[in-house]
ROKOL-507583 format. One line per 8 residues: number of its first residue (from 1); their letters; for each residue x, y, z negated of N, C-alpha, C. Coordinates in steps of 0.1 Angstrom, whole numbers, plus 5000, padded with zeros to 4 digits. Layout:
N
NUM> a> X,Y,Z,X,Y,Z,X,Y,Z; ...
This chain:
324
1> xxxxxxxx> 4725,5151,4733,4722,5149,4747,4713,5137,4748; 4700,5137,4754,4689,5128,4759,4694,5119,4765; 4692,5105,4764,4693,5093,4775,4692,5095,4792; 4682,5102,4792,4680,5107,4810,4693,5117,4809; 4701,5125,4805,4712,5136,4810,4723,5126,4812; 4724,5119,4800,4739,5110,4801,4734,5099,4810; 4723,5096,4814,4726,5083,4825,4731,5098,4841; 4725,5108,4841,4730,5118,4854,4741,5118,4854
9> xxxxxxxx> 4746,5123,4841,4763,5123,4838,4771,5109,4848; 4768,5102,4841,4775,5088,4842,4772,5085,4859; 4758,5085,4863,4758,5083,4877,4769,5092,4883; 4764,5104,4884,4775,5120,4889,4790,5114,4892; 4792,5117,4875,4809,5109,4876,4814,5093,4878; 4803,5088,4884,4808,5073,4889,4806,5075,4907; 4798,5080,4909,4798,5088,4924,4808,5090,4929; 4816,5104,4919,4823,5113,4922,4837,5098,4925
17> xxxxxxxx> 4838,5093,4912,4851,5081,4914,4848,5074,4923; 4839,5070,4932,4837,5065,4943,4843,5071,4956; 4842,5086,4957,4843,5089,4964,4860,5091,4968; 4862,5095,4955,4875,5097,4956,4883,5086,4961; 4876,5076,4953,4885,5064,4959,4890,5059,4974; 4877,5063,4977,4876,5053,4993,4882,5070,4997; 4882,5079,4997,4890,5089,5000,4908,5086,5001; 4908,5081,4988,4923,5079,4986,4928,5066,4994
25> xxxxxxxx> 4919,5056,5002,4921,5049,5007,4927,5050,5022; 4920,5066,5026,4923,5065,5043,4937,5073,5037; 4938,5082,5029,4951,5090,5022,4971,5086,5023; 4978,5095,5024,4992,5085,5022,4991,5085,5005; 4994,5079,5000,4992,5078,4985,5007,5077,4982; 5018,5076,4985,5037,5077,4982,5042,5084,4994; 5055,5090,4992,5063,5090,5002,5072,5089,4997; 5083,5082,5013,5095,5080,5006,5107,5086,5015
33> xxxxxxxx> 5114,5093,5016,5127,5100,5022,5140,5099,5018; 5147,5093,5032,5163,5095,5030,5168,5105,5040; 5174,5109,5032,5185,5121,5038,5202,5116,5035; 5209,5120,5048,5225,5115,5049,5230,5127,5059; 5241,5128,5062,5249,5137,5069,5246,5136,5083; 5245,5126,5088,5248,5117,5101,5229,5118,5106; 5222,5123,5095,5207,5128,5104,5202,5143,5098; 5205,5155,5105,5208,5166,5105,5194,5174,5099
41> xxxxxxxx> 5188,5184,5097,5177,5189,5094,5168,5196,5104; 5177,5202,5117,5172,5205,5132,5164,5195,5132; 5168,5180,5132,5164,5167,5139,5150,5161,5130; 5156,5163,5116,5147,5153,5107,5147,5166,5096; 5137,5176,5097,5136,5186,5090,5131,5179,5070; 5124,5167,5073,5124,5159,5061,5125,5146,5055; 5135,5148,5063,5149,5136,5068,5137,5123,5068; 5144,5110,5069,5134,5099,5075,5127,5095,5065
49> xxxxxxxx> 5112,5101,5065,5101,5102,5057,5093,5087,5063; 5085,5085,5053,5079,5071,5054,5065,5081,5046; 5050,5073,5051,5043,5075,5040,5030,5060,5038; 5034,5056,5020,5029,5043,5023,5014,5045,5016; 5005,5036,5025,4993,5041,5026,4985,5024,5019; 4971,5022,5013,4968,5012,5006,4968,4999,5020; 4966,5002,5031,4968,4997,5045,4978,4993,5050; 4991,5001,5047,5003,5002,5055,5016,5012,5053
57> xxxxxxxx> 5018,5011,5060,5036,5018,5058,5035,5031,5073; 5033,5043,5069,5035,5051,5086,5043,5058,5083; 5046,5067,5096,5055,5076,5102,5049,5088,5096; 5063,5094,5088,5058,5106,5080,5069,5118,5082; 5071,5115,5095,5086,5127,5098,5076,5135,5108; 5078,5152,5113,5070,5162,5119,5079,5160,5129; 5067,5165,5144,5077,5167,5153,5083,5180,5156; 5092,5178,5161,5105,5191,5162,5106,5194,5174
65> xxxxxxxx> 5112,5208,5178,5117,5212,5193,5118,5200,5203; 5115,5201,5212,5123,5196,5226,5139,5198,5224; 5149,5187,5226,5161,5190,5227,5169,5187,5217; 5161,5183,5204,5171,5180,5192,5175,5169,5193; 5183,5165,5189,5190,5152,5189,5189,5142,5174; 5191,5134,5169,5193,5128,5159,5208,5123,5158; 5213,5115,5140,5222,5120,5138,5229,5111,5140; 5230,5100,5156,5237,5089,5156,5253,5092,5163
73> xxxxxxxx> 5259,5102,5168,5273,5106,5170,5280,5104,5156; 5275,5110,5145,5279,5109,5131,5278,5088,5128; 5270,5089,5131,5265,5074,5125,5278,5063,5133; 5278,5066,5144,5286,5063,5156,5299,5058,5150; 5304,5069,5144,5323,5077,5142,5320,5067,5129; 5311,5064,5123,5308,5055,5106,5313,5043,5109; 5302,5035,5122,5303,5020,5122,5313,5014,5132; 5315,5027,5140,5324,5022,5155,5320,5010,5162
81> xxxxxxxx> 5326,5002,5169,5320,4994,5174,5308,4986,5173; 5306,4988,5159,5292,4977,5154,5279,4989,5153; 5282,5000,5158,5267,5005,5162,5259,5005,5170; 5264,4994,5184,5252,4996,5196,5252,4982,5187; 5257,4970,5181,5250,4955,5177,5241,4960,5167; 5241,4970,5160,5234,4970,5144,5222,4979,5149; 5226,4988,5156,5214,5001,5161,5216,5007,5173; 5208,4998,5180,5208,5001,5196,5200,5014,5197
89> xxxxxxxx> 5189,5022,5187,5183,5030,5195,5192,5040,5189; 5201,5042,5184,5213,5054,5184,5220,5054,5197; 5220,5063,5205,5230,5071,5218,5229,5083,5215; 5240,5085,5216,5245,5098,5213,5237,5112,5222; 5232,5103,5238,5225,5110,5248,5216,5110,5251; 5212,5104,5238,5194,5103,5242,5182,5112,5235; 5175,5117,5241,5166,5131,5233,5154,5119,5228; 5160,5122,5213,5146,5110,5204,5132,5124,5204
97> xxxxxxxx> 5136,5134,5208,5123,5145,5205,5115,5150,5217; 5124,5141,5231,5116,5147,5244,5101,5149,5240; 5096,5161,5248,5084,5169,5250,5077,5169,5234; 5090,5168,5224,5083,5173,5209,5072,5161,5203; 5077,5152,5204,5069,5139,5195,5072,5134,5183; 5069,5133,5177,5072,5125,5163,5083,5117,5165; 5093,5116,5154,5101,5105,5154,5096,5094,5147; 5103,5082,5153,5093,5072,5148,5104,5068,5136
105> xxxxxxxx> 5100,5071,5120,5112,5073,5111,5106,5057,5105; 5096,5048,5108,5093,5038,5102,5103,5028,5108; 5107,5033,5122,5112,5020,5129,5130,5026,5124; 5134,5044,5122,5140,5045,5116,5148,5041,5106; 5136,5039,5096,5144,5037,5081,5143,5018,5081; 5136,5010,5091,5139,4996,5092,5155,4997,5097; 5161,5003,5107,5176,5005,5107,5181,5004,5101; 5181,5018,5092,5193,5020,5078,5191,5008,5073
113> xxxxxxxx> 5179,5003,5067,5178,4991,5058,5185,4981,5063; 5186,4976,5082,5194,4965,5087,5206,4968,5081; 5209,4978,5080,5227,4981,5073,5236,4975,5063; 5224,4974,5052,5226,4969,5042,5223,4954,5041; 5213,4949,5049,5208,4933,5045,5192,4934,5041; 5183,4947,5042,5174,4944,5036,5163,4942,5051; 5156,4937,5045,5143,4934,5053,5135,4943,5057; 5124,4943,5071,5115,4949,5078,5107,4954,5068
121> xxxxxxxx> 5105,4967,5070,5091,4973,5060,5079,4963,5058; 5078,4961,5069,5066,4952,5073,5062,4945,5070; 5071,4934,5059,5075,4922,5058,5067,4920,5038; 5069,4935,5036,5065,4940,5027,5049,4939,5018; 5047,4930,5008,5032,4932,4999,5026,4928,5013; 5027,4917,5019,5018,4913,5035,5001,4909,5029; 5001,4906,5016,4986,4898,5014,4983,4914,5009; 4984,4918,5001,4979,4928,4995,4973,4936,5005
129> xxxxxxxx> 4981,4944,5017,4975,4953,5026,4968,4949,5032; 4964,4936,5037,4958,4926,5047,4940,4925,5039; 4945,4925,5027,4929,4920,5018,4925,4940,5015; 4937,4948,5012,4933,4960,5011,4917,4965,5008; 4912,4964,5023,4898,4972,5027,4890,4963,5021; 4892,4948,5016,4878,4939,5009,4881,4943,4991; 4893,4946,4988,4897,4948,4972,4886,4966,4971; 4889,4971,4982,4882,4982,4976,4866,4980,4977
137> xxxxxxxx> 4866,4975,4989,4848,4974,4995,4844,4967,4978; 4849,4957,4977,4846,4950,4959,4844,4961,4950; 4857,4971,4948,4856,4981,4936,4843,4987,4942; 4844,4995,4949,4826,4999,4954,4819,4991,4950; 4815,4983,4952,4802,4977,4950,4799,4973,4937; 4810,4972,4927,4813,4973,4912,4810,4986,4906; 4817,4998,4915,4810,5010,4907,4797,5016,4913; 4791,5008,4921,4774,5012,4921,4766,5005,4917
145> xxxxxxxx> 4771,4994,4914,4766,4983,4900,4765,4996,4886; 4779,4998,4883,4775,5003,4872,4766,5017,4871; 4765,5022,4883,4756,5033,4883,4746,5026,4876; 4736,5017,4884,4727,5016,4876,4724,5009,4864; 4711,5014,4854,4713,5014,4842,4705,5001,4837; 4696,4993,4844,4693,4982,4836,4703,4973,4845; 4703,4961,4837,4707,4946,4841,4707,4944,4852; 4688,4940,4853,4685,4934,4869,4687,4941,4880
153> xxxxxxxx> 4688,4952,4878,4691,4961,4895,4712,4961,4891; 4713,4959,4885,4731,4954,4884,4733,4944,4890; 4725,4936,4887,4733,4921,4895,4724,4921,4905; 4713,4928,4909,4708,4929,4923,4720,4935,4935; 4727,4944,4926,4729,4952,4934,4748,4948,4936; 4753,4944,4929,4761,4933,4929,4767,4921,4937; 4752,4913,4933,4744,4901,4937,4747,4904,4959; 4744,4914,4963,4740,4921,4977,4755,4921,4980
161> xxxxxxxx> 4758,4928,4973,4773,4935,4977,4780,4928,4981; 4790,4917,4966,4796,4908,4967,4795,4895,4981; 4781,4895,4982,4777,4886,4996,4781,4890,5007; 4781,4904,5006,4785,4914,5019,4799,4909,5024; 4806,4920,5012,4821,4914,5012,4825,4902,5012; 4822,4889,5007,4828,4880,5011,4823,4875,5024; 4812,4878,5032,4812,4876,5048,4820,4883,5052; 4819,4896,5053,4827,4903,5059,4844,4900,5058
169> xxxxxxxx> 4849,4891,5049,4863,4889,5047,4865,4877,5053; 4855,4869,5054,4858,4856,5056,4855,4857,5077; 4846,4864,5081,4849,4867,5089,4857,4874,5097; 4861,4886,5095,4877,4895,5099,4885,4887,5101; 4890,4880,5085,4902,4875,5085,4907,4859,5091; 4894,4852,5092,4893,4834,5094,4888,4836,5114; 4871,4837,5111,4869,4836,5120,4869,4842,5133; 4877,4863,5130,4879,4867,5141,4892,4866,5146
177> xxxxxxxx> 4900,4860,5137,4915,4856,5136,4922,4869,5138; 4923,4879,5128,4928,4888,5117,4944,4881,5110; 4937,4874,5106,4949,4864,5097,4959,4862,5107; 4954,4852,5117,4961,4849,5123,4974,4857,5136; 4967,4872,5141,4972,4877,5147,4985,4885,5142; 4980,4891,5128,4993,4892,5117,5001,4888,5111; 4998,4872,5107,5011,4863,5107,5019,4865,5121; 5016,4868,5131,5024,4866,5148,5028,4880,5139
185> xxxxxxxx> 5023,4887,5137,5033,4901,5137,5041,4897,5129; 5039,4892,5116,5048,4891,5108,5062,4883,5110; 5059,4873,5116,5070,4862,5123,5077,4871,5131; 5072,4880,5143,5082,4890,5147,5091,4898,5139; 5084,4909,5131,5093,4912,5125,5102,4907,5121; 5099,4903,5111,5107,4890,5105,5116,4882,5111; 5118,4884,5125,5125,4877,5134,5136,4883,5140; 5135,4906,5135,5142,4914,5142,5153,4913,5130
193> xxxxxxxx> 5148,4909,5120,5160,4907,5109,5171,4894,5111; 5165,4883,5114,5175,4872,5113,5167,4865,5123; 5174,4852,5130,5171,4840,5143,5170,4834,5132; 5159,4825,5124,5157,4815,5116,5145,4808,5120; 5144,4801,5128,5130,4799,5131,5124,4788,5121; 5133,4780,5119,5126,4768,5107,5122,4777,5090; 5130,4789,5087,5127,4794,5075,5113,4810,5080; 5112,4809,5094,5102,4821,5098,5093,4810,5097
201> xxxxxxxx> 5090,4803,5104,5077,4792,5101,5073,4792,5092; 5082,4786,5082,5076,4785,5067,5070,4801,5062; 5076,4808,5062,5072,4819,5057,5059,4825,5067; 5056,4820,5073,5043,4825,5080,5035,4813,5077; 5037,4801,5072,5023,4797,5071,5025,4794,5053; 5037,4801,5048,5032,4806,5031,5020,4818,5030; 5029,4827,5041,5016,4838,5043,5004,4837,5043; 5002,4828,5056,4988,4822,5055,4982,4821,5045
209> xxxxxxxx> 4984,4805,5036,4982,4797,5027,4980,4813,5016; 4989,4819,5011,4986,4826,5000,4975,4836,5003; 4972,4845,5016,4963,4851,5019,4948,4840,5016; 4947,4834,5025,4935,4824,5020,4934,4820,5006; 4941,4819,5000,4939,4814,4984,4935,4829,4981; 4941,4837,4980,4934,4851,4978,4920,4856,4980; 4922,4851,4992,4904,4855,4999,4894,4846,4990; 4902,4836,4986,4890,4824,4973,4890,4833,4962
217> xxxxxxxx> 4906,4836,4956,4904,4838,4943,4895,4853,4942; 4892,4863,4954,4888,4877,4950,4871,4870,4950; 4867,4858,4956,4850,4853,4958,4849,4849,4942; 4860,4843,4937,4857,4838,4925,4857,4845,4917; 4866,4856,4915,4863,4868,4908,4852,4876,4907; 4844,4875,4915,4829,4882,4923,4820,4873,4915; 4823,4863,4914,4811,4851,4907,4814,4856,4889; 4828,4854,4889,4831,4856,4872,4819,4871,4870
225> xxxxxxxx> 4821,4884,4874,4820,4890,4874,4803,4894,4869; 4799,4886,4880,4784,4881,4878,4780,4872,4868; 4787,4866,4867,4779,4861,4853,4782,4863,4840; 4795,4872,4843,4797,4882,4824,4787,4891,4826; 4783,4899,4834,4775,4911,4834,4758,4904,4829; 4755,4894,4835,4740,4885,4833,4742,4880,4816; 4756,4874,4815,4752,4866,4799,4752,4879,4790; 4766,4889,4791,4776,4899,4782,4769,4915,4783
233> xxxxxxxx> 4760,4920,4777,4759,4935,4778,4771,4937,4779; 4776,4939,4772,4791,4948,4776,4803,4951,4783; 4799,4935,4791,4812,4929,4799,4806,4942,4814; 4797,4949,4818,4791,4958,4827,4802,4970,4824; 4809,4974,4810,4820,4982,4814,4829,4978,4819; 4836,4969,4824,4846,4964,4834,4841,4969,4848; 4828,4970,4848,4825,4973,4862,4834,4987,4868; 4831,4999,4859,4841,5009,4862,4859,5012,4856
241> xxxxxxxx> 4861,5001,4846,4871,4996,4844,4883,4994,4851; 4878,4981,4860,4889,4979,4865,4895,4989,4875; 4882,4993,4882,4883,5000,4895,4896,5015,4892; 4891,5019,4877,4903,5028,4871,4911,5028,4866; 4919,5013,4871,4933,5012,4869,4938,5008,4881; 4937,5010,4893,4937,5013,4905,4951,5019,4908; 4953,5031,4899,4970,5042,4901,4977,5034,4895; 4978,5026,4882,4988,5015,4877,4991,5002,4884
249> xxxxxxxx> 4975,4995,4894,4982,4984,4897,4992,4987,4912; 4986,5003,4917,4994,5006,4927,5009,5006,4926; 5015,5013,4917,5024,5019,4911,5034,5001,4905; 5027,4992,4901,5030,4982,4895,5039,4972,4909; 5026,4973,4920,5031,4962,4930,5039,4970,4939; 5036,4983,4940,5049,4990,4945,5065,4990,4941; 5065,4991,4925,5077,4986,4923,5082,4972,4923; 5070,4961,4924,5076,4950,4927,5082,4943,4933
257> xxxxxxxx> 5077,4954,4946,5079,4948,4959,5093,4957,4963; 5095,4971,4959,5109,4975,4963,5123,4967,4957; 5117,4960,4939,5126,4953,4936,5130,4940,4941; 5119,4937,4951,5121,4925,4959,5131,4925,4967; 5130,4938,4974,5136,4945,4988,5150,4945,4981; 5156,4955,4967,5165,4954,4970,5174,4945,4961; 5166,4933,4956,5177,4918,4951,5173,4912,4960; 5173,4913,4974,5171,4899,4980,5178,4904,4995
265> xxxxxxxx> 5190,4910,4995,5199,4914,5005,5205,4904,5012; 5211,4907,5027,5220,4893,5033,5227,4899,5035; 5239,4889,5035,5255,4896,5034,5257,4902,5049; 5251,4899,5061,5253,4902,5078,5253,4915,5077; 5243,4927,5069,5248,4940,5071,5263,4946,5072; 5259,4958,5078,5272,4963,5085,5281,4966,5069; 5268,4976,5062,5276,4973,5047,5272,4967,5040; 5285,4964,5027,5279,4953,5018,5276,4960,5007
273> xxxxxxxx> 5264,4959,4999,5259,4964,4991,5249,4955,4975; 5259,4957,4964,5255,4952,4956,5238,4952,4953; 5232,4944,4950,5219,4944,4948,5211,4954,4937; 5203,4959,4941,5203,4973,4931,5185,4973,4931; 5178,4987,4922,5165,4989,4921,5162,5002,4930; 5154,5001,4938,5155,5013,4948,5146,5022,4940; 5147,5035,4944,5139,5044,4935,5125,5046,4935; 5120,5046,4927,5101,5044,4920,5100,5058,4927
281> xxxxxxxx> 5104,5061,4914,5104,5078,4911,5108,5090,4912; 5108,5095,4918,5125,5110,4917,5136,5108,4932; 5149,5110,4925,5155,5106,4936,5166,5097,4932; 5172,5096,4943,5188,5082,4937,5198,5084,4953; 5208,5074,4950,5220,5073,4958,5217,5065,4961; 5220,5055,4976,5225,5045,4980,5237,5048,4988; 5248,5044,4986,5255,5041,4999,5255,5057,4999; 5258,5066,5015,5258,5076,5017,5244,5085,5022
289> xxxxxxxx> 5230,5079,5016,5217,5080,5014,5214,5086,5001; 5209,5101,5003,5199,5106,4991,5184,5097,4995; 5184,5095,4979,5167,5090,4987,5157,5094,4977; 5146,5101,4984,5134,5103,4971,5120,5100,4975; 5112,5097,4964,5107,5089,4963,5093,5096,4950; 5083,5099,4960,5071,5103,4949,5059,5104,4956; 5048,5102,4943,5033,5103,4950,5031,5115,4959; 5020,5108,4965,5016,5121,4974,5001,5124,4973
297> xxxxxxxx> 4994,5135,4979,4981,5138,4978,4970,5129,4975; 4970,5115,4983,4964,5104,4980,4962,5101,4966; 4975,5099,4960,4974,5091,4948,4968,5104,4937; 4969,5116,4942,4964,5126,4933,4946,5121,4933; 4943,5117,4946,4926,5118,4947,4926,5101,4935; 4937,5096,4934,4934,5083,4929,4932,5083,4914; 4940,5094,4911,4941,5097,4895,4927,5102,4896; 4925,5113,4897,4914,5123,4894,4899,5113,4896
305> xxxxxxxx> 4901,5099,4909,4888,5088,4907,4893,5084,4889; 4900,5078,4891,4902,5072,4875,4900,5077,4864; 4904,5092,4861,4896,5100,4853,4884,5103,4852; 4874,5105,4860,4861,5103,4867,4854,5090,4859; 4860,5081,4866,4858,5063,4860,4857,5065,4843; 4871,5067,4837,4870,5064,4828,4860,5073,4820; 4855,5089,4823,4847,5096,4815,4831,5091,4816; 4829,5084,4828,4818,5074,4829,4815,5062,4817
313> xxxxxxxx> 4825,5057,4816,4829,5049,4812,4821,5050,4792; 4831,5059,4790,4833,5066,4774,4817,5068,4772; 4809,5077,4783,4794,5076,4781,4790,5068,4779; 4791,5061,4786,4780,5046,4792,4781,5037,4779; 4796,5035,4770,4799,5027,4759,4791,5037,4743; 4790,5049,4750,4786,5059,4737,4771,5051,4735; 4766,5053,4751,4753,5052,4749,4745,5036,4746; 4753,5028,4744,4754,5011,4743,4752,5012,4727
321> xxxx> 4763,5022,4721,4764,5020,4707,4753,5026,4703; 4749,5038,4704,4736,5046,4699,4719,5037,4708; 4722,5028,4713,4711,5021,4717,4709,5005,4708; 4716,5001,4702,4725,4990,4694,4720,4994,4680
């Protein structure tokens, strides 16, 4: 194969991983579902569905009939008196499906979790989703770097990008006060869990503090970047590199963060529940909760960029050695 087919190749399938990516971005990339007795299949046909997205945590339950009810009479007869203090939006007589809307299973499954001691979804990987849209705007502009095939249109093109992104981050997040409005969210949440105001403080301006150290360290990475590709021929395969390990670091800080969630319980739940690893993969028990837990379509478009990446990749290093 000629130098002009394998640089089309390599463009093509660095494209194609582009596309998928920022595809996989607007995508739910996991879901996660609990099913119990006390929330029926009329009501929650796939029981309280979550779907976590590289942005966020949404509502992944369908809406159902007019008239169904959800499964708080059962939940009711469980906690007895401690169900209007633990979960006020359980009444036995109240239609959660009037005129057929979605149930809201995010604000759902933040309940169950009050039960046990765990914390707001919300509360959840806060830097990570916040910086989200600038980590990928970076991978982009990394794998249209490596599209092209000399040096100087690399770090031109780089060189552009990287400047982009770090305005664009430093503005959103500093000067349109981004940052700032989501720490206030985060302090609320965080506030429906426990009255702590001296330890919510702190944890909103750790928030802070670590988001802005991030927004440095991703500029500094942008600089590293640039000047392995200028000194290092070779350090230019990182360019589509990192970008295709994207389903591992997802999968990585996903389970980090569930193991956060479930060793770091307070004893005030209604139940008390040994500290445990909530499920990655498959399904598991908690308590009187089936719960499962697996990728979804998203993370399919994420693999298939990564594959893409890496078959770019394999060329682009073939064609280094037979040029060498």
């Amino acid at each position: 194969m000629n130098t002009q087919k394998q640089n089309v190749m390599v463009r093509g399938l660095t494209l194609l991983a582009l596309v998928l990516m920022i595809a996989a971005y607007f995508s739910p990339i996991w879901w996660v579902s609990l099913t119990a007795p006390n929330y029926p299949q009329d009501a929650f046909p796939d029981g309280i569905r979550i779907h976590f997205h590289f942005n966020g945590v949404f509502n992944g339950c369908k809406a159902v009939g007019k008239g169904t009810r959800m499964g708080g009479e059962t939940l009711q007869a469980d906690l007895g008196e401690d169900t209007e203090r633990y979960n006020p939006i359980l009444d036995k007589n109240k239609d959660v499906n009037k005129d057929a809307k979605s149930l809201d299973c995010v604000h759902e499954m933040n309940t169950i979790n009050h039960y046990v001691g765990m914390y707001p979804i919300d509360t959840g990987s806060p830097v990570e989703l916040r910086l989200s849209k600038f980590i990928f705007g970076w991978f982009a502009v990394m794998l249209l770097g490596f599209m092209a095939t000399q040096r100087k249109h690399q770090l031109m093109i780089m060189g552009a990008g990287f400047a982009a992104v770090s305005v664009w981050m430093v503005v959103d997040q500093l000067v349109m006060g981004q940052l700032d409005a989501f720490a206030a969210h985060y302090y609320h949440e965080a506030s429906t869990f426990f009255n702590q105001p001296e330890v919510l403080l702190r944890w909103k301006a750790n928030l802070m503090m670590a988001t802005k150290a991030s927004i440095a360290g991703l500029m500094v990475a942008m600089a590293v970047i640039l000047l392995g590709v200028w000194k290092i021929r070779s350090f230019s395969l990182l360019l589509v590199l990192i970008p295709a390990m994207l389903p591992l670091f997802f999968v990585l800080d996903y389970a980090g963060w569930l193991w956060f969630f479930g060793h770091n319980l307070h004893p005030w739940g209604a139940f008390t529940v040994k500290p445990f690893m909530p499920t990655v993969f498959g399904e598991g028990k908690v308590a009187q909760f089936s719960t499962y837990s697996y990728p979804y379509y998203g993370y399919a478009m994420l693999v298939g960029s990564s594959m893409a990446a890496l078959l770019a990749l394999l060329l682009r290093r073939k064609q280094m050695r037979e040029q060498e």
